[in-house]
C-alpha positions, 0 to 999 in steps of 0.5 A: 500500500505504502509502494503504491502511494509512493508510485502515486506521488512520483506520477504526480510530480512529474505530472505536473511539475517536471512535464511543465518545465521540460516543454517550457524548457525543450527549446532552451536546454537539453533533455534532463537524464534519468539520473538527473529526475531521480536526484530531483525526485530525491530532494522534494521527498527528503523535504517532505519527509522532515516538513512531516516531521516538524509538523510531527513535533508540532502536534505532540507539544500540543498533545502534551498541553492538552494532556496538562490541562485535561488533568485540571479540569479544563476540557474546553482548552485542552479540546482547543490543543487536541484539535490543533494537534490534528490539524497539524498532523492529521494522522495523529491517532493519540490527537484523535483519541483525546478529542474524543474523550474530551467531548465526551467528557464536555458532553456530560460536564455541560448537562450536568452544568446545566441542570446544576443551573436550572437548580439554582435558578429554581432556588432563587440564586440567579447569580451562581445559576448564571456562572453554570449556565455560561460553563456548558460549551458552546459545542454542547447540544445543552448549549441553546437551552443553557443560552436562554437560560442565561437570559431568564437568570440574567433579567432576574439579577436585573429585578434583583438589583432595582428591588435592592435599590428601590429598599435601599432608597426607601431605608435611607429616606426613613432612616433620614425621616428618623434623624430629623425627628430625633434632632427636633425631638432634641431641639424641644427638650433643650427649649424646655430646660433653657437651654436656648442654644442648644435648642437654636442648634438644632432647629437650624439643622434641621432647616438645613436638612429640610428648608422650608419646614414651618413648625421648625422655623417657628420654634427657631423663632420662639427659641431666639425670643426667649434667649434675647429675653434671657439674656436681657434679664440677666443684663438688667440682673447685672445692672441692679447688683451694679447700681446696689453696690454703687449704692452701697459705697454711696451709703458708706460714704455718707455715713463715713462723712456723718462719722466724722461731722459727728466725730467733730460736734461731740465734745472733746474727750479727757482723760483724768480725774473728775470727767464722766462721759455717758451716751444714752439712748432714748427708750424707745429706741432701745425697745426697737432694738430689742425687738429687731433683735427678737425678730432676727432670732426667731426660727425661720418661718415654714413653707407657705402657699397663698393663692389670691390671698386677702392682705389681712388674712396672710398678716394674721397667718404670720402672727399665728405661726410667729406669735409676733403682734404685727398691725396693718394700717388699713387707712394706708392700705386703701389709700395705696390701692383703694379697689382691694388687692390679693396676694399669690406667692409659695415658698419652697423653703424656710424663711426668716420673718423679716424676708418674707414680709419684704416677699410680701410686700415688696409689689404692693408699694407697702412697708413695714417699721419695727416697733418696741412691741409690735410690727407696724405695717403702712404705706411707704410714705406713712413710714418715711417719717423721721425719729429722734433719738437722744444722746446725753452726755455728762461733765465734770461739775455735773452740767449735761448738755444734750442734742438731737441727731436725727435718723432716717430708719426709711434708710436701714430698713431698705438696706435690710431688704436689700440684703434679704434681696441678696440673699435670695440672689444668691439662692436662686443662682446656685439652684440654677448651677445645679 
């Protein structure tokens, strides 16, 4: 058989290779011996020969390849250097086998990929569903089914996807509703205990996460007026304490220049035998002093809560619980507010006598005055009216000579509410730190 081919390709050869080129040639050269063709015919089958061979080689470096990445699993491109094996040397019966095996084998894995698809696709998980559809070969009877598949998995990752965006931005818009309600929840419970700029904070945020909200900006505005009026309060607060300790260097002023006019008018003080100097005070004076006294070591006079209170029955109230005689001038009272008046005030702690009545009637333009045994109650100007108080001094041969100083009481009895007034100053600032 192989003597027969070989005799084919002889007559082949000379058919249509050396007959063309002896008639082209028989005019210009001399007829080719049989040695001559021989040799000739000699070369071209040693060409052939080693051509056939290099394709040889060819195939099996391909071969191996192929051999290489059937054992990792990879058919499809283990397929692809089978094939080119073969198609370098057709003959090759070790290429032909291994294509066999291999689409035997993608036959099988390209069912299995896709029912494995149609499984995961029927649980719902497109995603993995769509990689096992896309792993069955193109040249797998599987392959137009697994491709419409791949669009049913793919247009269902698509859904998956607008779903997922459509939740998300529904999240987000609640969770933003969320803040905003917490910041203006935040806002109205700063507003509540005072704190004004805390709450303006956070009423601006929220302007700025939601411009044109009305119920914000009306807060925003309650909370600016409430702080202009704080802060407003506090100015006057520091003015009044500014204008009382002005007015109490004045008072120590005055009364350092009365001490020295005093000091100047009292009669010049000798020490030696026979000089006596006595001050006395009037009485009455003394009196009063005794019972400023009384009144300052009194306890302190409990809680009270009066609610549109007449004058009259708050005064005798205090007399009950103090056991202290205190008199209203009712003439004074009706002239000062000549339709009545009623009193609201609660106390939450203990209190002296003396700083409750100034509690009491500090807003009804009235006073009070301390007498030997009474308190006196009156209008502002009833009180104003001056005492004398004498001083008696004694010389030697037993001559006295006596003088009047005149004191204005109206004077002591403002700088005793205004140390009360202090006082609850005072109170009222530590309560507000805690």
């Amino acid at each position: 058989m192989r003597k027969m081919s070989l005799s084919c390709l002889y007559a082949s050869l000379l058919f249509f290779i050396f007959i063309p080129l002896f008639l082209s040639s028989v005019k210009a050269s001399p007829p080719l011996s049989q040695e001559m063709a021989e040799q000739f015919m000699e070369e071209v089958i040693s060409e052939k020969k080693v051509k056939k061979q290099q394709l040889q080689i060819v195939s099996q470096e391909h071969i191996q390849k192929g051999i290489l990445l059937h054992k990792q699993e990879k058919y499809q491109e283990a397929l692809n250097e089978f094939q080119a094996a073969l198609q370098a040397s057709p003959e090759n019966k070790e290429a032909s086998s291994w294509v066999k095996k291999c689409k035997a084998i993608m036959e099988r894995s390209g069912a299995n990929f896709y029912h494995e698809g149609r499984a995961l696709y029927r649980n719902k998980q497109y995603n993995k569903a769509l990689e096992s559809f896309k792993k069955v070969p193109q040249d797998n009877r599987m392959y137009k089914i697994a491709k419409q598949w791949i669009s049913r998995a793919e247009e269902q990752i698509k859904k998956e996807k607008e779903r997922k965006f459509k939740t998300e931005q529904r999240l987000s818009v609640r969770k933003a509703e969320d803040i905003k309600r917490d910041i203006f929840a935040s806002g109205k419970n700063a507003f509540r205990k005072g704190n004004y700029e805390i709450a303006e904070a956070n009423f601006a945020e929220l302007l700025q996460r939601e411009p044109g909200n009305k119920e914000a900006e009306e807060w925003l505005k309650i909370t600016r007026r409430e702080r202009e009026k704080t802060l407003a309060k506090i100015s006057a607060k520091d003015a009044v304490a500014d204008m009382k300790v002005a007015e109490i260097k004045k008072d120590a002023t005055e009364k350092e220049m009365m001490l020295e006019v005093e000091r100047a008018y009292s009669p010049e003080r000798r020490v030696g035998p026979g000089i006596e100097e006595i001050e006395k005070l009037d009485p009455d004076e003394l009196l009063r002093k005794q019972m400023k006294d009384k009144l300052e070591a009194l306890p302190f006079v409990q809680t009270v809560d009066f609610i549109g209170a007449d004058i009259s029955d708050v005064i005798r109230m205090l007399m009950t619980m103090t056991g202290i005689n205190i008199m209203l001038d009712e003439v004074a009272v009706k002239r000062v507010h000549p339709g009545g008046f009623s009193i609201t005030f609660k106390t939450v702690s203990p209190m002296p006598l003396l700083s409750l009545l100034d509690m009491v009637l500090k807003a009804s333009r009235l006073g009070y005055k301390i007498e030997p045994y009474y308190v006196w109650i009156s209008d502002k100007e009833t009180l104003k009216a001056e005492e004398i108080i004498l001083k008696t001094y004694q010389l030697r041969y037993g001559a006295r000579r006596a003088r009047e100083v005149e004191i204005d009481r109206d004077r002591e009895d403002r700088r005793d509410r205004r140390d009360g007034e202090d006082r609850r100053d005072g109170e009222d600032r530590r309560d507000r730190g805690r």
